[in-house]
SEKEBA-730066 format. One record per residue: residue number from 1; x, y, z of N, C-alpha, C, O, CB in turn; residue in one letter. Coordinates in steps of 0.05 Angstrom, whole numbers, always signed. Glycine has a CB too. Layout:
BEGIN
@pos->NUM	nc1->X	nc2->Y	nc3->Z	cac1->X	cac2->Y	cac3->Z	cc1->X	cc2->Y	cc3->Z	oc1->X	oc2->Y	oc3->Z	cbc1->X	cbc2->Y	cbc3->Z	code->a;
...
end
This chain:
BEGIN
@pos->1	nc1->+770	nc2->+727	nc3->+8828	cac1->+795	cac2->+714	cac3->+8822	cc1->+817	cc2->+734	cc3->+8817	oc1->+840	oc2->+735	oc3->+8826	cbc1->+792	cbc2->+695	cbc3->+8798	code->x;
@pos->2	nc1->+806	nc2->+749	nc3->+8801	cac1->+829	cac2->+770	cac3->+8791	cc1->+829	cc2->+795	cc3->+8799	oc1->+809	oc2->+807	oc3->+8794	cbc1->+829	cbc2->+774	cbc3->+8765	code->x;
@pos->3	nc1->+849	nc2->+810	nc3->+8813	cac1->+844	cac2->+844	cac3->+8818	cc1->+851	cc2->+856	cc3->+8788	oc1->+863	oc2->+849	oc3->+8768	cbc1->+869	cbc2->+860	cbc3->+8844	code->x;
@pos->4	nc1->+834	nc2->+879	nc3->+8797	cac1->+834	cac2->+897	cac3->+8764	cc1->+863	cc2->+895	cc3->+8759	oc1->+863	oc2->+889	oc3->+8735	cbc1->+824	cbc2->+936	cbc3->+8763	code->x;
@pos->5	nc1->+881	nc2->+896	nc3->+8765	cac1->+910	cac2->+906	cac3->+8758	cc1->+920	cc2->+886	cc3->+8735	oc1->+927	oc2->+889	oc3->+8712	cbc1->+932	cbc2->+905	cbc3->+8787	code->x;
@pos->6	nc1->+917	nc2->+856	nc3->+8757	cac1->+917	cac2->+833	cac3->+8751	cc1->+915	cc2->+825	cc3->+8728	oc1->+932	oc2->+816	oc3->+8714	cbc1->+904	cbc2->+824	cbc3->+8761	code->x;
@pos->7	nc1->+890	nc2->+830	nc3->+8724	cac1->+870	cac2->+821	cac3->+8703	cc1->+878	cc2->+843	cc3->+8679	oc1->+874	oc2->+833	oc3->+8657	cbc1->+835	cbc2->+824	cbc3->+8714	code->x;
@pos->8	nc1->+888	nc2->+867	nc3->+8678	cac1->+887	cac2->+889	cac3->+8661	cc1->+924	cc2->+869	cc3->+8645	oc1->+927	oc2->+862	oc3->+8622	cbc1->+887	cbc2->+932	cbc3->+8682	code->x;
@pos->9	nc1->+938	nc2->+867	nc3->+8662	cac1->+964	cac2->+847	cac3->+8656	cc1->+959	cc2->+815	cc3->+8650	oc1->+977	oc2->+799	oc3->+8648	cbc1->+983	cbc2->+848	cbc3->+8685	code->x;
@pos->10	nc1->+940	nc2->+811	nc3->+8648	cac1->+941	cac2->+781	cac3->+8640	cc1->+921	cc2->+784	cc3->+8602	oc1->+924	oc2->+769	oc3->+8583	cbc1->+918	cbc2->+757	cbc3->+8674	code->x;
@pos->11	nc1->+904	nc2->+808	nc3->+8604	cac1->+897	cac2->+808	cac3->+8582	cc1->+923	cc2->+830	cc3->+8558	oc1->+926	oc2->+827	oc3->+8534	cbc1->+865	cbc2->+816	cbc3->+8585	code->x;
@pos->12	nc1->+931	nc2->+843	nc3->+8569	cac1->+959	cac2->+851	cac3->+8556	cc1->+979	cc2->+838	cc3->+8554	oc1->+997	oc2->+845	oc3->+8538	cbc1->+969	cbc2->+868	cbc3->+8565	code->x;
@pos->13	nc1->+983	nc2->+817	nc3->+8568	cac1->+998	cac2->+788	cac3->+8562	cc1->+991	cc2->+769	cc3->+8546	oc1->+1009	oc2->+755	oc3->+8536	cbc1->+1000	cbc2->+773	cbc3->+8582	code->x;
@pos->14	nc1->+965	nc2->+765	nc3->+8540	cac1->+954	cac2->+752	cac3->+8520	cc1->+950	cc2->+763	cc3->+8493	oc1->+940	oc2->+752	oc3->+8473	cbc1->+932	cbc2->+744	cbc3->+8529	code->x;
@pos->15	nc1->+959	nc2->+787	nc3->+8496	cac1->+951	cac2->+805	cac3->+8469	cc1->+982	cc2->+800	cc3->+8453	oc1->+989	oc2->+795	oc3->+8430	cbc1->+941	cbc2->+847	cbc3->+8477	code->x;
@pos->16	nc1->+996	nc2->+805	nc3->+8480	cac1->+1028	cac2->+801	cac3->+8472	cc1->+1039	cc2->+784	cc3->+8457	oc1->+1058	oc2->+786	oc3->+8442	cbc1->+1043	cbc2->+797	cbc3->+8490	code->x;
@pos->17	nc1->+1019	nc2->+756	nc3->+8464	cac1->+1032	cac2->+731	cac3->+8455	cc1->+1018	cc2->+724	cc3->+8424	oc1->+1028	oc2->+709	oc3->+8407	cbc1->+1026	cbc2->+705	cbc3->+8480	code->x;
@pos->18	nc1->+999	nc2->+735	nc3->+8421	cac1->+978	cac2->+729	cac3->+8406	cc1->+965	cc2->+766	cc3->+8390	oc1->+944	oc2->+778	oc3->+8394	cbc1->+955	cbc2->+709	cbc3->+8431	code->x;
@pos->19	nc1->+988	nc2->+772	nc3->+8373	cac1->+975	cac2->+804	cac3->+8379	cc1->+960	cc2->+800	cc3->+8347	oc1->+952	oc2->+822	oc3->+8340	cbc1->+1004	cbc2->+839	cbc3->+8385	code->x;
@pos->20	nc1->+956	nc2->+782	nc3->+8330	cac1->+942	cac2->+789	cac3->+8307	cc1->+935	cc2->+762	cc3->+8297	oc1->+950	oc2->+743	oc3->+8299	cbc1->+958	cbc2->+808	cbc3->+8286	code->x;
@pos->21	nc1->+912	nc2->+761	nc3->+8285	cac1->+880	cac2->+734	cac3->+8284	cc1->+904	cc2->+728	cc3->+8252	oc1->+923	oc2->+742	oc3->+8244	cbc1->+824	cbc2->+752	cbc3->+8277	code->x;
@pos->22	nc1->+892	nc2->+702	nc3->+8242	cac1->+905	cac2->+694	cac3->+8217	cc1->+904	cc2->+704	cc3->+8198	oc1->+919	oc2->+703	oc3->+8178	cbc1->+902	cbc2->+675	cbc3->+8210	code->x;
@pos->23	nc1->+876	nc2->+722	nc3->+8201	cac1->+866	cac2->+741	cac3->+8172	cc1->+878	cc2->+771	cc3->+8172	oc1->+868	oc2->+789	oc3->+8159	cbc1->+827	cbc2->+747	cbc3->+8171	code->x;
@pos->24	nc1->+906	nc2->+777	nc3->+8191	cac1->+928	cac2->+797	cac3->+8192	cc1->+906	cc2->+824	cc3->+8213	oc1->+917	oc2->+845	oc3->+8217	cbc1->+940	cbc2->+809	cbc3->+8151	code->x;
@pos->25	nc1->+885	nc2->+820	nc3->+8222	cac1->+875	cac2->+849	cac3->+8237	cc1->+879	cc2->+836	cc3->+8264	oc1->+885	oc2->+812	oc3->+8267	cbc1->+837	cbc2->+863	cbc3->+8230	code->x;
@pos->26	nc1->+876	nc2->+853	nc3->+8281	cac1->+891	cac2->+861	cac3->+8314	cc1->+870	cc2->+838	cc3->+8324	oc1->+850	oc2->+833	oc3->+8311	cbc1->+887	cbc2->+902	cbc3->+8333	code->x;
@pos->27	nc1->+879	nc2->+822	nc3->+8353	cac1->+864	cac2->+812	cac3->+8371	cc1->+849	cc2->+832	cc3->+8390	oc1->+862	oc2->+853	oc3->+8391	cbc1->+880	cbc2->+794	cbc3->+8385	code->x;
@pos->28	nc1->+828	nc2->+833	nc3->+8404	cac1->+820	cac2->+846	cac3->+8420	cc1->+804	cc2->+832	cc3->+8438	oc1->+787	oc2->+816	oc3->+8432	cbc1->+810	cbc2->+866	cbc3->+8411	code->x;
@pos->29	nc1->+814	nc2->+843	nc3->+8468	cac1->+784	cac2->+837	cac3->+8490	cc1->+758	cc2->+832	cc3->+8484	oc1->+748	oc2->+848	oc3->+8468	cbc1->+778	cbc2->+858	cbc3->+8506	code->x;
@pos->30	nc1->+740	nc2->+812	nc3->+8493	cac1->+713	cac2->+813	cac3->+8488	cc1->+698	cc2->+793	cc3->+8498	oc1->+703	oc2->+769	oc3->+8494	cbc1->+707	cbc2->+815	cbc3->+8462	code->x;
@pos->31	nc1->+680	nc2->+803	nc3->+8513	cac1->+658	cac2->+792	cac3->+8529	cc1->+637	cc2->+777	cc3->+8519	oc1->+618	oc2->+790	oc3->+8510	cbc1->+646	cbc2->+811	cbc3->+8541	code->x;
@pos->32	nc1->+636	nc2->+755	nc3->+8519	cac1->+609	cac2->+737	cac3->+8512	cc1->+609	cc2->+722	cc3->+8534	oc1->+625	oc2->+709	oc3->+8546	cbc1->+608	cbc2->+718	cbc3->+8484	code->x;
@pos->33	nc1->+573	nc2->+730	nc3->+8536	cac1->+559	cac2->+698	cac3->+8562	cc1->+582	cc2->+705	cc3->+8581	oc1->+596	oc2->+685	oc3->+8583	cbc1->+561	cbc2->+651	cbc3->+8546	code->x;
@pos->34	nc1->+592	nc2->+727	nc3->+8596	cac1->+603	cac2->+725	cac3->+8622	cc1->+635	cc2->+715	cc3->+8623	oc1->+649	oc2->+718	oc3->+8643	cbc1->+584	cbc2->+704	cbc3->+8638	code->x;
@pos->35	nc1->+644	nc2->+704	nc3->+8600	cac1->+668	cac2->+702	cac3->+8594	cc1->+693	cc2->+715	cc3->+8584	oc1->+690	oc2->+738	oc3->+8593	cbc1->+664	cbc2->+691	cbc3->+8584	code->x;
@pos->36	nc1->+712	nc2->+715	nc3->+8574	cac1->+739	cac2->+734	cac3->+8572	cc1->+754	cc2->+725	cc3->+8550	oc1->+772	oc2->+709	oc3->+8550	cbc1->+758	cbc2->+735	cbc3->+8598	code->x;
@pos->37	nc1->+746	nc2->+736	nc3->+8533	cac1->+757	cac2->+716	cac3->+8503	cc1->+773	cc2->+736	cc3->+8487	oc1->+767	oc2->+759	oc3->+8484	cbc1->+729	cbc2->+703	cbc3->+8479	code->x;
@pos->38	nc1->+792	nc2->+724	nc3->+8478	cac1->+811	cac2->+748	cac3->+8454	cc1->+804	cc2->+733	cc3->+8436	oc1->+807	oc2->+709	oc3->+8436	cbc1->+850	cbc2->+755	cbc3->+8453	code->x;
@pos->39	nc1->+794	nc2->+746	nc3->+8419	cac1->+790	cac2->+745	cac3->+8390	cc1->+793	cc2->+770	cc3->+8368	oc1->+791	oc2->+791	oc3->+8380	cbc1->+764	cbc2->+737	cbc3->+8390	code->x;
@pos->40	nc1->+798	nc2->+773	nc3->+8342	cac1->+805	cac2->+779	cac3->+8320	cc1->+785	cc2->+796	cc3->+8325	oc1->+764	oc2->+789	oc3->+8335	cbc1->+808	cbc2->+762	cbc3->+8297	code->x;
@pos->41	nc1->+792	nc2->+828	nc3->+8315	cac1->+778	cac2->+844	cac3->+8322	cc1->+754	cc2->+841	cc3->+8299	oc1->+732	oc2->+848	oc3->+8310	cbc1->+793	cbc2->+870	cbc3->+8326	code->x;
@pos->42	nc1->+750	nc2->+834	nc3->+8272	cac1->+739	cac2->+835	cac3->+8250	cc1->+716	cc2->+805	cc3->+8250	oc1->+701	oc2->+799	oc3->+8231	cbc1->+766	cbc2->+837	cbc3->+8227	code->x;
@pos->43	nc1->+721	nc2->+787	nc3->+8283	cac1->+706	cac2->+765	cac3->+8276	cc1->+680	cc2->+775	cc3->+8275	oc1->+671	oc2->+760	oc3->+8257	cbc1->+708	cbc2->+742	cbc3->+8293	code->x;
@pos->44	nc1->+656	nc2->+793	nc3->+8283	cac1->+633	cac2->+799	cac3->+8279	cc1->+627	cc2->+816	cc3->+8266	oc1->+605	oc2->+826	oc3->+8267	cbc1->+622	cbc2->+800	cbc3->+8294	code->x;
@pos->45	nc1->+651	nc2->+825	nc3->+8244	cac1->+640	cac2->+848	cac3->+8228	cc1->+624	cc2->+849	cc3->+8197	oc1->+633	oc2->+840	oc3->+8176	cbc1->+662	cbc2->+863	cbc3->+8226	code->x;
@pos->46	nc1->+603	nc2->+858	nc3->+8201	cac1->+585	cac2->+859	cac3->+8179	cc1->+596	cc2->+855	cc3->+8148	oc1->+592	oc2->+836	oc3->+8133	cbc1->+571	cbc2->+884	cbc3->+8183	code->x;
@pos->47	nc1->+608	nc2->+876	nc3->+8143	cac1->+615	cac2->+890	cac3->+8122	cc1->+617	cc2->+875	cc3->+8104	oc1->+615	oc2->+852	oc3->+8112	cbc1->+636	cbc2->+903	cbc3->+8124	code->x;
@pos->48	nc1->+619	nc2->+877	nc3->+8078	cac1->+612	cac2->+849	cac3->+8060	cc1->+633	cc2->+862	cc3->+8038	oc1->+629	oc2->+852	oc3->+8016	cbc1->+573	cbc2->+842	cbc3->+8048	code->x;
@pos->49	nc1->+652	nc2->+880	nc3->+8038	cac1->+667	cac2->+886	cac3->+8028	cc1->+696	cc2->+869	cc3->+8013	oc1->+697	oc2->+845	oc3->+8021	cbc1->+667	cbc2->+900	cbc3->+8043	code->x;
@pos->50	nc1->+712	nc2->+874	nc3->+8000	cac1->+725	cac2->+858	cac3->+7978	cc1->+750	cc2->+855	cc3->+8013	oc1->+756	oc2->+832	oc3->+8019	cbc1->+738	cbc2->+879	cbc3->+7937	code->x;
@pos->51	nc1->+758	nc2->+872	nc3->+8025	cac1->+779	cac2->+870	cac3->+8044	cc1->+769	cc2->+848	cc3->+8066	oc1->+780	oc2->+826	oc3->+8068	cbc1->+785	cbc2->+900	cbc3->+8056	code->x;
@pos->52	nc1->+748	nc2->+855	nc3->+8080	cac1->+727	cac2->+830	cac3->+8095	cc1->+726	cc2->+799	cc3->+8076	oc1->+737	oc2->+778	oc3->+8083	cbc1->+689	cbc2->+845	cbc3->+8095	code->x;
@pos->53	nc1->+717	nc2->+800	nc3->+8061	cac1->+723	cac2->+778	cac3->+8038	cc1->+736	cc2->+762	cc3->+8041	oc1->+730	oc2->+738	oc3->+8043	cbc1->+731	cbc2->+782	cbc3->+8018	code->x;
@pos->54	nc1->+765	nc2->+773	nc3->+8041	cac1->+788	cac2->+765	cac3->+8033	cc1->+803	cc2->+758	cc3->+8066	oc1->+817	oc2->+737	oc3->+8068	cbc1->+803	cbc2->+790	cbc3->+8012	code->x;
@pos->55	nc1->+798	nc2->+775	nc3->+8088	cac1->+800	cac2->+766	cac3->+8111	cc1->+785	cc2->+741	cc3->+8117	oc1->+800	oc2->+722	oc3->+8123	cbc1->+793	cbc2->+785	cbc3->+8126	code->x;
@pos->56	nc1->+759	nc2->+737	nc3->+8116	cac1->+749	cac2->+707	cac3->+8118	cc1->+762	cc2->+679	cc3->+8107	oc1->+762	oc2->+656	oc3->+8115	cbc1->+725	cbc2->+708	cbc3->+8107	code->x;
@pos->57	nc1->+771	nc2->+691	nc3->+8088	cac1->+786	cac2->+670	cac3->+8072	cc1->+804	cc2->+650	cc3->+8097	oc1->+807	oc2->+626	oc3->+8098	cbc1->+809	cbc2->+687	cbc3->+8048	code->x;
@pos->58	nc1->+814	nc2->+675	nc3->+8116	cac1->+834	cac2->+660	cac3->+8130	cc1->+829	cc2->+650	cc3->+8155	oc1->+845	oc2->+638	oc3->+8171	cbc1->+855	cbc2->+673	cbc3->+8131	code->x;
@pos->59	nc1->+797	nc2->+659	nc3->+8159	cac1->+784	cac2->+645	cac3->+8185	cc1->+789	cc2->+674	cc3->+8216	oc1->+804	oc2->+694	oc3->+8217	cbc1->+809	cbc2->+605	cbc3->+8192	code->x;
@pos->60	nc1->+774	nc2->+666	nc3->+8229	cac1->+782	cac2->+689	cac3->+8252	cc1->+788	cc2->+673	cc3->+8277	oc1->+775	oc2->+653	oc3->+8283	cbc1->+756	cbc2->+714	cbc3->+8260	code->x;
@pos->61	nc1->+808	nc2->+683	nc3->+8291	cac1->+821	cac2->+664	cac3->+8314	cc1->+798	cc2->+674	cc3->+8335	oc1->+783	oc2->+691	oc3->+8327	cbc1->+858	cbc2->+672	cbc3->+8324	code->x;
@pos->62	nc1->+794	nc2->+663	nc3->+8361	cac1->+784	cac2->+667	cac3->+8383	cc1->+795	cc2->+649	cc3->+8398	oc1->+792	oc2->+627	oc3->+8389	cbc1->+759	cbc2->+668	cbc3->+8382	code->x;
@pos->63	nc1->+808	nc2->+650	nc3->+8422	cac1->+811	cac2->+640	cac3->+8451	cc1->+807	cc2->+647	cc3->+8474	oc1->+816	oc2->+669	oc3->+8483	cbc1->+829	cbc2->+636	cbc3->+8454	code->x;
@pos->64	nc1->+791	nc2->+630	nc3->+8488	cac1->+781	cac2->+638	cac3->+8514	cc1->+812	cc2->+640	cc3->+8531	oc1->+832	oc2->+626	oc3->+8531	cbc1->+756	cbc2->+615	cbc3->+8528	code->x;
@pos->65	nc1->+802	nc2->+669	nc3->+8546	cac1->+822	cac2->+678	cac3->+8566	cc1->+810	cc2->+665	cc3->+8594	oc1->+824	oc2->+650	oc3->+8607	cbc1->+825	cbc2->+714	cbc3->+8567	code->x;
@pos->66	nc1->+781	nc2->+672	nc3->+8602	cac1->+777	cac2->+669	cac3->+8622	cc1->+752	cc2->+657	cc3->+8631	oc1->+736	oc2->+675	oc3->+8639	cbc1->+782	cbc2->+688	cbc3->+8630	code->x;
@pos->67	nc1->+741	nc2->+630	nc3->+8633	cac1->+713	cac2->+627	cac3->+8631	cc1->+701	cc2->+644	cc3->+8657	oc1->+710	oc2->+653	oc3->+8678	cbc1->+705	cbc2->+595	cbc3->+8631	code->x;
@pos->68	nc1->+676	nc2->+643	nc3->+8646	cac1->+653	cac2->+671	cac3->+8668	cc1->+650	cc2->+658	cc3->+8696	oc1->+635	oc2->+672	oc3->+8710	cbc1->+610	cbc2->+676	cbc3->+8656	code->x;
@pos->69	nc1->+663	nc2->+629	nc3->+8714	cac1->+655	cac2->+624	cac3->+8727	cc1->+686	cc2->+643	cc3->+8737	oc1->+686	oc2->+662	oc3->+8753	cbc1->+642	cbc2->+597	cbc3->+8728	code->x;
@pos->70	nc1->+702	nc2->+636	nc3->+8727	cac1->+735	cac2->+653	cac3->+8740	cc1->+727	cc2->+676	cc3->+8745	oc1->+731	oc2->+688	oc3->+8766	cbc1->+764	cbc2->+658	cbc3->+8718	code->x;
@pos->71	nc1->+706	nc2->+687	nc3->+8714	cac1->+726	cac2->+720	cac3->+8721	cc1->+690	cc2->+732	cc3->+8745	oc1->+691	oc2->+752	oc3->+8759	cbc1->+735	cbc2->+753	cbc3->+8670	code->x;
@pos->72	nc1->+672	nc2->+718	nc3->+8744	cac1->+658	cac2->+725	cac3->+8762	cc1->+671	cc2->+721	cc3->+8794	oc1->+663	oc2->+737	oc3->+8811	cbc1->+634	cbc2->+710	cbc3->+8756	code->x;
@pos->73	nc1->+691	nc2->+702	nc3->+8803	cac1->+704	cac2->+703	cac3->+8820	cc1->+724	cc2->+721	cc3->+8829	oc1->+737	oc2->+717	oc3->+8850	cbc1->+711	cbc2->+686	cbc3->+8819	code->x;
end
């Protein structure tokens, strides 16, 4: 579906519009099950710390960019 170029500008467009999750840390690219999802860079992070804590409080965003049947096309 997408040429690299393409695709390198549509996820820098989505970062644009959407550049930070509700719990204030950065969105980032990320691959699950074949798909193209921006999500909050801090949604799988371990850490059990008072700053992590306090980030959950506010939930972590994720939206699919691209389901795996697209971006396999």
């Amino acid at each position: 579906m997408h040429h690299d170029r393409s695709l390198v500008g549509y996820i820098e467009s989505a970062i644009d519009r959407t550049p930070f999750c509700a719990c204030g840390a950065p969105m980032v690219p990320a691959e699950h099950d074949g798909a193209l999802f921006l999500e909050c860079a801090t949604h799988d992070d371990d850490r059990r710390g008072v700053i992590a804590r306090v980030r959950a409080l506010f939930g972590h965003d994720r939206q699919l960019l691209l389901a795996a049947e697209e971006l396999a096309a």
